[in-house]
SEFIZA-3560 file (N, C-alpha, C; in Angstrom, 3 decimals):
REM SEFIZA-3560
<numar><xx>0.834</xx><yy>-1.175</yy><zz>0.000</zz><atom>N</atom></numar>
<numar><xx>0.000</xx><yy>0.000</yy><zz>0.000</zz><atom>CA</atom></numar>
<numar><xx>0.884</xx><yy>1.246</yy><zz>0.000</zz><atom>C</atom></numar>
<numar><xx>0.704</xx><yy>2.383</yy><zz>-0.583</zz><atom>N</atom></numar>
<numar><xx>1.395</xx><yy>3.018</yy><zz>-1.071</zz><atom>CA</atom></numar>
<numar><xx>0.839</xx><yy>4.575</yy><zz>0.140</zz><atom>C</atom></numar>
<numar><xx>1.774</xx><yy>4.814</yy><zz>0.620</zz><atom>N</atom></numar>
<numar><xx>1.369</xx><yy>6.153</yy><zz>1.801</zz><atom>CA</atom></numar>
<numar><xx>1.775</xx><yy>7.666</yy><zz>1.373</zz><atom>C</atom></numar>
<numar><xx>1.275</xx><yy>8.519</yy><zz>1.799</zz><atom>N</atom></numar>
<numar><xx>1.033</xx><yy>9.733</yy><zz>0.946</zz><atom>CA</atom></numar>
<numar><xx>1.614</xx><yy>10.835</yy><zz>2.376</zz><atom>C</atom></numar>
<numar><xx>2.096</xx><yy>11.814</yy><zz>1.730</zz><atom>N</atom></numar>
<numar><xx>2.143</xx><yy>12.860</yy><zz>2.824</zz><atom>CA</atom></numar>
<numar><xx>1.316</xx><yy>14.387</yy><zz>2.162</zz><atom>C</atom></numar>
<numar><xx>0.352</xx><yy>14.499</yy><zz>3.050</zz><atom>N</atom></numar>
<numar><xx>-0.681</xx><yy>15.738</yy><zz>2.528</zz><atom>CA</atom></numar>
<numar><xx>-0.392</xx><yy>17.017</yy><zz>3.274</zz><atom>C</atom></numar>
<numar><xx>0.019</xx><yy>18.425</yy><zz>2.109</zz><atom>N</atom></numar>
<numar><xx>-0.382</xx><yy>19.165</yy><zz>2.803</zz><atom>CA</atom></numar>
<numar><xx>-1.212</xx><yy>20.193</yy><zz>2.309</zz><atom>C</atom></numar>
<numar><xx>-1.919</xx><yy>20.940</yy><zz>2.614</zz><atom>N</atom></numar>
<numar><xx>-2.974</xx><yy>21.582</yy><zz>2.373</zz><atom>CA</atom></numar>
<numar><xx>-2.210</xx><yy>23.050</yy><zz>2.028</zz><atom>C</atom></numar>
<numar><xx>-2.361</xx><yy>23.918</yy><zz>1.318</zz><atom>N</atom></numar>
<numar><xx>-1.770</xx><yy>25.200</yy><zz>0.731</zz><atom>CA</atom></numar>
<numar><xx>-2.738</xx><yy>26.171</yy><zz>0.679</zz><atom>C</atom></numar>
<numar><xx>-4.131</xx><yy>25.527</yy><zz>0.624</zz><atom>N</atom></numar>
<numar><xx>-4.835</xx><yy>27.199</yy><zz>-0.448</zz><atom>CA</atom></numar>
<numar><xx>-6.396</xx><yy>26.085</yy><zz>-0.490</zz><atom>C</atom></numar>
<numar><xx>-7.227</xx><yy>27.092</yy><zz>0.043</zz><atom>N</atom></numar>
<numar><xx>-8.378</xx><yy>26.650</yy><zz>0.645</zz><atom>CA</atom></numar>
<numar><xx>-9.310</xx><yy>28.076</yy><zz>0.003</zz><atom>C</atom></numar>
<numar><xx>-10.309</xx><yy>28.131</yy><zz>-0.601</zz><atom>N</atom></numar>
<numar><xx>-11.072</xx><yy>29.393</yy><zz>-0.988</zz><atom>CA</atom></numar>
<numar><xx>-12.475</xx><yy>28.559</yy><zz>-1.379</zz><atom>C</atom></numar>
<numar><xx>-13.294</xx><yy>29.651</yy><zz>-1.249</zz><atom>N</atom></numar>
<numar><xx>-14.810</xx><yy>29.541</yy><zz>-1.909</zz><atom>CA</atom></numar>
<numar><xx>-14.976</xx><yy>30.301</yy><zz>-3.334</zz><atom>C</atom></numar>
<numar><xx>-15.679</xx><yy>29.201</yy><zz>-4.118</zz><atom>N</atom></numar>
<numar><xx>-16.045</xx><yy>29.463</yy><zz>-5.581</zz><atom>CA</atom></numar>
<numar><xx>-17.568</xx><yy>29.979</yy><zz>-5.940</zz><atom>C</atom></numar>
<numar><xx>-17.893</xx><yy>30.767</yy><zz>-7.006</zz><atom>N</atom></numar>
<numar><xx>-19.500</xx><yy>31.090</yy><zz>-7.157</zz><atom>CA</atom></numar>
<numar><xx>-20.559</xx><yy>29.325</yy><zz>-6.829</zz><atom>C</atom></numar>
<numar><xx>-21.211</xx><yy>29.348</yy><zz>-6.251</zz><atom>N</atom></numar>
<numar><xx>-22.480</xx><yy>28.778</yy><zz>-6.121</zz><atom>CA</atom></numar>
<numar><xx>-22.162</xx><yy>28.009</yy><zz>-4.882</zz><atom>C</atom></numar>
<numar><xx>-21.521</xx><yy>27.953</yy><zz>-3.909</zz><atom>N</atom></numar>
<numar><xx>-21.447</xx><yy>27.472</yy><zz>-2.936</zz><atom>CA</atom></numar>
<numar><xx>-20.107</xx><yy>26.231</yy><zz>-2.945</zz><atom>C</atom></numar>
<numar><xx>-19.436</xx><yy>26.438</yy><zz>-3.587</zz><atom>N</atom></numar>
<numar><xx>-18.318</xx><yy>25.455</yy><zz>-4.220</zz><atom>CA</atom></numar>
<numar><xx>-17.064</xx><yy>26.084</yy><zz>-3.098</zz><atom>C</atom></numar>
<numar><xx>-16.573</xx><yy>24.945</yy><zz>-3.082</zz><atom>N</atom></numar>
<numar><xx>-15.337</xx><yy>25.010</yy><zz>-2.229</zz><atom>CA</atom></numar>
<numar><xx>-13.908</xx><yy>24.382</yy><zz>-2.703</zz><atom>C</atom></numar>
<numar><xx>-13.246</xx><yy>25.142</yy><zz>-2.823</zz><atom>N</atom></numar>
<numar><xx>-12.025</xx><yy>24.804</yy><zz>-3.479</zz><atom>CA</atom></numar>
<numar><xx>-10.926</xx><yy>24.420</yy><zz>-2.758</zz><atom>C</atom></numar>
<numar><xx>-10.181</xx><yy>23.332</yy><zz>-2.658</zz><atom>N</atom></numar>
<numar><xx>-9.057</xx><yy>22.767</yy><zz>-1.610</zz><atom>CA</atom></numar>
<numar><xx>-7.631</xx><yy>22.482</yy><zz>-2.637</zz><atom>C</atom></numar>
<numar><xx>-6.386</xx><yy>22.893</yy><zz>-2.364</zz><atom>N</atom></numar>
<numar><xx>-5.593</xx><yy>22.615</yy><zz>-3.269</zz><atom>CA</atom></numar>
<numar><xx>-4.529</xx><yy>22.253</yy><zz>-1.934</zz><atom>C</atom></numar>
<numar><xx>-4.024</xx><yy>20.925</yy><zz>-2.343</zz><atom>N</atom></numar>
<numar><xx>-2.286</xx><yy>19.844</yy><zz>-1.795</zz><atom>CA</atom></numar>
<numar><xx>-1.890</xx><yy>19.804</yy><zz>-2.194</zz><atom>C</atom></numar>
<numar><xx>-0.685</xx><yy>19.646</yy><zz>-1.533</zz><atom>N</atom></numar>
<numar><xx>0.575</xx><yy>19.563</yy><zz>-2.125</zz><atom>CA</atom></numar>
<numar><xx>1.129</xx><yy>17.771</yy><zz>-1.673</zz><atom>C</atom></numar>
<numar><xx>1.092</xx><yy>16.529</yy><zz>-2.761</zz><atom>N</atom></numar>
<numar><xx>0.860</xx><yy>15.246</yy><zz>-1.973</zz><atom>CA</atom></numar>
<numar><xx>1.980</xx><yy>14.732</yy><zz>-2.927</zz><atom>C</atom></numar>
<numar><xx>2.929</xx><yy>14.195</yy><zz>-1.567</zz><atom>N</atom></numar>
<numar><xx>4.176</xx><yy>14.037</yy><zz>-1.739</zz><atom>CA</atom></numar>
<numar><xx>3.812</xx><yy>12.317</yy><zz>-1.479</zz><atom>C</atom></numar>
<numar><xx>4.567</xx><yy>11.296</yy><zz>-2.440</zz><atom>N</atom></numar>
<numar><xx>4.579</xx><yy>10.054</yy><zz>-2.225</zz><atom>CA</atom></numar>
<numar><xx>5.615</xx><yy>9.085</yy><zz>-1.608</zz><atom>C</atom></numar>
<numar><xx>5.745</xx><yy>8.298</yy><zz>-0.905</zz><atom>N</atom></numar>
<numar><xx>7.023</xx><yy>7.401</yy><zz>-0.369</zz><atom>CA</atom></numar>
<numar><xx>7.895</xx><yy>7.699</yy><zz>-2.124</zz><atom>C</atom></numar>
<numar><xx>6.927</xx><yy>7.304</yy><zz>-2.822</zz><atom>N</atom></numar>
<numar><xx>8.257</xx><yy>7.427</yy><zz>-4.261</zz><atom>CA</atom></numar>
<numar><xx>8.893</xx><yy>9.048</yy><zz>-4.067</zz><atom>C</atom></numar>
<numar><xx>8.613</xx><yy>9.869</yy><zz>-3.632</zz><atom>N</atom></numar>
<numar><xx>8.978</xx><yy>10.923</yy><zz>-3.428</zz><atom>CA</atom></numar>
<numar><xx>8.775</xx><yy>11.706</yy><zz>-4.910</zz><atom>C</atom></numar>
<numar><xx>7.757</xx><yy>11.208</yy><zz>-5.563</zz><atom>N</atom></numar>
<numar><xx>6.963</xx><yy>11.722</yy><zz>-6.505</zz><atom>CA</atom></numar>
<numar><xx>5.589</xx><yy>12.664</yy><zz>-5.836</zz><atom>C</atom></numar>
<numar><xx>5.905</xx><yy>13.853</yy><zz>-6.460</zz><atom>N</atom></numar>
<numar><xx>5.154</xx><yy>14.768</yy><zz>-6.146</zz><atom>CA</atom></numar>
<numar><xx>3.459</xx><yy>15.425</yy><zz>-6.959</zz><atom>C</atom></numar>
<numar><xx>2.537</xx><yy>15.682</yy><zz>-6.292</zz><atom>N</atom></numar>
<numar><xx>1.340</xx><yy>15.988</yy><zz>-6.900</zz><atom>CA</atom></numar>
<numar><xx>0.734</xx><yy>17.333</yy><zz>-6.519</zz><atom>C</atom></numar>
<numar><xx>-0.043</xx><yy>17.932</yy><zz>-7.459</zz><atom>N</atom></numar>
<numar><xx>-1.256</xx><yy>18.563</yy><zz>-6.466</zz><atom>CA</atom></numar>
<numar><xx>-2.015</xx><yy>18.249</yy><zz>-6.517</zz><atom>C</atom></numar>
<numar><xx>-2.910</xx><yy>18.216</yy><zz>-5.667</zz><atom>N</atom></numar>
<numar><xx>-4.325</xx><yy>17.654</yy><zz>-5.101</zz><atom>CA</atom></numar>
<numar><xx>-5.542</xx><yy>18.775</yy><zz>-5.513</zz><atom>C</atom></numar>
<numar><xx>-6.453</xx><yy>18.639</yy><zz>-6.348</zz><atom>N</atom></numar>
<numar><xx>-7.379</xx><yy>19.323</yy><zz>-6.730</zz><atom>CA</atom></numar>
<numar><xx>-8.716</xx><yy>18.901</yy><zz>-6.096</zz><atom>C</atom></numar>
<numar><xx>-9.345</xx><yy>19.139</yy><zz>-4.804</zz><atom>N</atom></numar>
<numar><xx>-10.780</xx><yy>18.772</yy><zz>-4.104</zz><atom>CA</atom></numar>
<numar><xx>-11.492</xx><yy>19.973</yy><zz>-4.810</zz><atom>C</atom></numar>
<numar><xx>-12.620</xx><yy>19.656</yy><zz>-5.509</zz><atom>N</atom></numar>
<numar><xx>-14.013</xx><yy>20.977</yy><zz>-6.035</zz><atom>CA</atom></numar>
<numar><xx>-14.862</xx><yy>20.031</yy><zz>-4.982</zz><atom>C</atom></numar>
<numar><xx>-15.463</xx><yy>20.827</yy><zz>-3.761</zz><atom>N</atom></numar>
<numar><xx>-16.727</xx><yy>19.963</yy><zz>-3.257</zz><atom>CA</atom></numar>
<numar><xx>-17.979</xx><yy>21.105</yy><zz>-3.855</zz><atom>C</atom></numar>
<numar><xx>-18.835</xx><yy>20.303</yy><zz>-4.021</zz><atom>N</atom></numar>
<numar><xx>-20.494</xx><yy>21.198</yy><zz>-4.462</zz><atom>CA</atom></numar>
<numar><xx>-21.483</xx><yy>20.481</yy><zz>-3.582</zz><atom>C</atom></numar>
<numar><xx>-21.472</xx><yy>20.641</yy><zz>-2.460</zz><atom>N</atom></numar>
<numar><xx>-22.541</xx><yy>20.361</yy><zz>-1.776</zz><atom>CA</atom></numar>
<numar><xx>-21.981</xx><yy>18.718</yy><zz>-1.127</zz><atom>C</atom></numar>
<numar><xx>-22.590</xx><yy>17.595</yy><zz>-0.975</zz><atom>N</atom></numar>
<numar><xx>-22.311</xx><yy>16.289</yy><zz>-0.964</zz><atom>CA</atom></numar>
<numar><xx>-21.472</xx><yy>15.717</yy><zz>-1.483</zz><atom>C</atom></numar>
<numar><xx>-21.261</xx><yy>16.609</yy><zz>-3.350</zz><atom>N</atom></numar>
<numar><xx>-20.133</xx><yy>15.886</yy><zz>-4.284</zz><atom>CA</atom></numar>
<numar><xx>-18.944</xx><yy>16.292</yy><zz>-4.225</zz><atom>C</atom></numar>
<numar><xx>-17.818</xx><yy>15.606</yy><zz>-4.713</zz><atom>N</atom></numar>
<numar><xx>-16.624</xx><yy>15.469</yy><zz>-4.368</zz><atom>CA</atom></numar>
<numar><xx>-15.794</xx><yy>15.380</yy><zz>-5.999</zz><atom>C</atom></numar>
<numar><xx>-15.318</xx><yy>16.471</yy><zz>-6.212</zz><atom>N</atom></numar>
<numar><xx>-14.554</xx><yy>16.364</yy><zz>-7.181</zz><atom>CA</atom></numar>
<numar><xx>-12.470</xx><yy>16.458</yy><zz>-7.037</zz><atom>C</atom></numar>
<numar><xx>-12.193</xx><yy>14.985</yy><zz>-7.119</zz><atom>N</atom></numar>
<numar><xx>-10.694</xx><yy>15.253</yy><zz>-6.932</zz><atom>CA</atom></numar>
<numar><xx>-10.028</xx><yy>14.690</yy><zz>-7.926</zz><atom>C</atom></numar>
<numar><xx>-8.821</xx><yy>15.733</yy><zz>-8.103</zz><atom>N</atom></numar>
<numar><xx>-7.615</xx><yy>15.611</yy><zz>-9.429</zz><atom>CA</atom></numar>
<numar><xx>-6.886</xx><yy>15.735</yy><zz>-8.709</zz><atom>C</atom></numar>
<numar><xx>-5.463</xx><yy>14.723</yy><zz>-8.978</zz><atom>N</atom></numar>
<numar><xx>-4.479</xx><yy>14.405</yy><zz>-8.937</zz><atom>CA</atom></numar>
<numar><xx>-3.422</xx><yy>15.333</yy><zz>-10.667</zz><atom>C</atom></numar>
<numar><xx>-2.619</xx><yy>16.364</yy><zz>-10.141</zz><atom>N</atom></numar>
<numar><xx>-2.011</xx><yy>16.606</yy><zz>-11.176</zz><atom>CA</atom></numar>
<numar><xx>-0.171</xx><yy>16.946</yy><zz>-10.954</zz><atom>C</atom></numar>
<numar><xx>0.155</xx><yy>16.879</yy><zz>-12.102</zz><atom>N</atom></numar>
<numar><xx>1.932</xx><yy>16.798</yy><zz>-12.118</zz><atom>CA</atom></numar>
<numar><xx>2.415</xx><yy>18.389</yy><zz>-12.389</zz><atom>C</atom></numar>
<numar><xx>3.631</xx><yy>18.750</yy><zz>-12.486</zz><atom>N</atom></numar>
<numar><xx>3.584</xx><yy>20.303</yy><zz>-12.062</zz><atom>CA</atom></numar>
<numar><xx>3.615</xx><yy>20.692</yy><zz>-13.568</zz><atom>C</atom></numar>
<numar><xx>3.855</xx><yy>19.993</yy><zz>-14.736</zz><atom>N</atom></numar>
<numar><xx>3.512</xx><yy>20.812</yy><zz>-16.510</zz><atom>CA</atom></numar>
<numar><xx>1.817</xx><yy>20.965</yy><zz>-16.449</zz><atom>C</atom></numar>
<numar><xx>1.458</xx><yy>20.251</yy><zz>-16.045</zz><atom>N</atom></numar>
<numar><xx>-0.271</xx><yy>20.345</yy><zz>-16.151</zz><atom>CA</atom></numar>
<numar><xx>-0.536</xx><yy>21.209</yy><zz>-15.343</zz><atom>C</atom></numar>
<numar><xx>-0.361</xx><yy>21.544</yy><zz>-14.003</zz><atom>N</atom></numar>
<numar><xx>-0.462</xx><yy>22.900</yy><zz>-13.280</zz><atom>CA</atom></numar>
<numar><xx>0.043</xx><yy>24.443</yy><zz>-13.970</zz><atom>C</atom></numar>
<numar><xx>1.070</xx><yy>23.530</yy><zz>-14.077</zz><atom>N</atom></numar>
<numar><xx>1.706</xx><yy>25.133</yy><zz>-15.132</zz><atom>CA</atom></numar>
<numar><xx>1.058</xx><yy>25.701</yy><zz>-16.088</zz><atom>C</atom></numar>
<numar><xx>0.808</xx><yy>24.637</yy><zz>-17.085</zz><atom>N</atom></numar>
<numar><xx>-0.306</xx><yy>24.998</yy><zz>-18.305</zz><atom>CA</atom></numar>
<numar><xx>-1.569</xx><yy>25.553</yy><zz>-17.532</zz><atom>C</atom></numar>
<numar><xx>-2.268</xx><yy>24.666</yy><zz>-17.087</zz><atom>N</atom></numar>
<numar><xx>-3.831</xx><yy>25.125</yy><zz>-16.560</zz><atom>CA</atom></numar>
<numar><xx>-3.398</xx><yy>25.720</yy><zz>-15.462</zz><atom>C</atom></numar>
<numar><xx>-2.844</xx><yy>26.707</yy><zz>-14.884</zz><atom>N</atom></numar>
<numar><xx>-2.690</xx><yy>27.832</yy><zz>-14.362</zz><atom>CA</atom></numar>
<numar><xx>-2.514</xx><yy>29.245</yy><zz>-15.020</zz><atom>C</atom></numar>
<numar><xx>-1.399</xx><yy>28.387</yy><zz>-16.418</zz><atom>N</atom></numar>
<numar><xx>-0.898</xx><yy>29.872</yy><zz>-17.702</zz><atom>CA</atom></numar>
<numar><xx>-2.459</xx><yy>30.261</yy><zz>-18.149</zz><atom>C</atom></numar>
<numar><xx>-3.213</xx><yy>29.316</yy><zz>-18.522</zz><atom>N</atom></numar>
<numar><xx>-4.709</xx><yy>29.586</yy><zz>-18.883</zz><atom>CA</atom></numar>
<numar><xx>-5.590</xx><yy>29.946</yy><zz>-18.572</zz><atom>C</atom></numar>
<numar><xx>-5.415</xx><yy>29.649</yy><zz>-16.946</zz><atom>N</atom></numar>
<numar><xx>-6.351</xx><yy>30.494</yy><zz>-15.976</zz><atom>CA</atom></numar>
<numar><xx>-6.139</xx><yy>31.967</yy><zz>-15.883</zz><atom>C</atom></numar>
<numar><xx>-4.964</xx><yy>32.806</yy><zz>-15.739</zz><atom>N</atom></numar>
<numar><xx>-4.490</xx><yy>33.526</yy><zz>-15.667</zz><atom>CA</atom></numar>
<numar><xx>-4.633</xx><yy>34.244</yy><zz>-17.175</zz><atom>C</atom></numar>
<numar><xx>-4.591</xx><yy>33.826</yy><zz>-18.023</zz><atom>N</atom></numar>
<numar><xx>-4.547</xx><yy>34.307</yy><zz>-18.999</zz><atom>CA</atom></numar>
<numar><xx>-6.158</xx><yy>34.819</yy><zz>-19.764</zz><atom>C</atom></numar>
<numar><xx>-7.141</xx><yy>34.157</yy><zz>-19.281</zz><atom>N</atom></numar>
<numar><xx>-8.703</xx><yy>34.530</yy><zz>-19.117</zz><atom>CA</atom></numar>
<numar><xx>-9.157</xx><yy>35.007</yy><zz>-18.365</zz><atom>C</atom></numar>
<numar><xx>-8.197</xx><yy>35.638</yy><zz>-17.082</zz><atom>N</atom></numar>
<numar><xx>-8.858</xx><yy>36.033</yy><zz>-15.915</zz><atom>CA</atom></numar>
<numar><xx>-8.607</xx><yy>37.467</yy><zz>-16.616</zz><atom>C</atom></numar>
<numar><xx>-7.080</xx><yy>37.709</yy><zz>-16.898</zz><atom>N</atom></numar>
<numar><xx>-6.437</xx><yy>39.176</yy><zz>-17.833</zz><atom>CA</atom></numar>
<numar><xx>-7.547</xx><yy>39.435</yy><zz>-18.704</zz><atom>C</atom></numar>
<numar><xx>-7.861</xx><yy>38.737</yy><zz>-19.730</zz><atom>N</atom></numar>
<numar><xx>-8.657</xx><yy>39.126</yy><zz>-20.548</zz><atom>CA</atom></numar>
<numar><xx>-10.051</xx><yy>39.849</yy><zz>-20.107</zz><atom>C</atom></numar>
<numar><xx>-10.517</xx><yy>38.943</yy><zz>-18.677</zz><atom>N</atom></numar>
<numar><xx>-12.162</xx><yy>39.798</yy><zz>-18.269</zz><atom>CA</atom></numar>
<numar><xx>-11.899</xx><yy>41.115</yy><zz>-17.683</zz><atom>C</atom></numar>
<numar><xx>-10.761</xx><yy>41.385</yy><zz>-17.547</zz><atom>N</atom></numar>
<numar><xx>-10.019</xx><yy>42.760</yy><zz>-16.945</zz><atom>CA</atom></numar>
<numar><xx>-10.708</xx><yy>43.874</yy><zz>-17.775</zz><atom>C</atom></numar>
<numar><xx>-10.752</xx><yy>43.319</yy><zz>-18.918</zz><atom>N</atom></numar>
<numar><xx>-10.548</xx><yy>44.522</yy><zz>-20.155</zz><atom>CA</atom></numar>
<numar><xx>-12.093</xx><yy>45.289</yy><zz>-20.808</zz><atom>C</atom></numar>
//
């Protein structure tokens, strides 16, 4: 069984009652993740991602947030 070390970074609320949880989940392989929790009420949405996929879907987030600026 494979054991995890969790830590929690960045905790915020999203439009409609959504709650956003982001980890930082480090593995015995000493392979590293972030932890993506979306809860909406009862449901439970979690992603597991590597740090090019953060990078990208962060460059993108950021890059549409600039744009509603305008």
């Amino acid at each position: 069984m494979t054991s995890e070390t969790v830590e929690e970074f960045e905790n915020f609320s999203a439009p409609y009652g959504r709650q956003i949880k982001l980890e930082d989940v480090t593995f015995d392989s000493d392979m590293r993740l972030m932890r993506i929790t979306i809860r909406e009420g009862r449901r439970f949405t979690i992603m597991d991602v590597d740090a090019a996929t953060a990078d990208k879907w962060g460059g993108a987030m950021l890059a549409w947030a600039a744009r509603q600026k305008n």
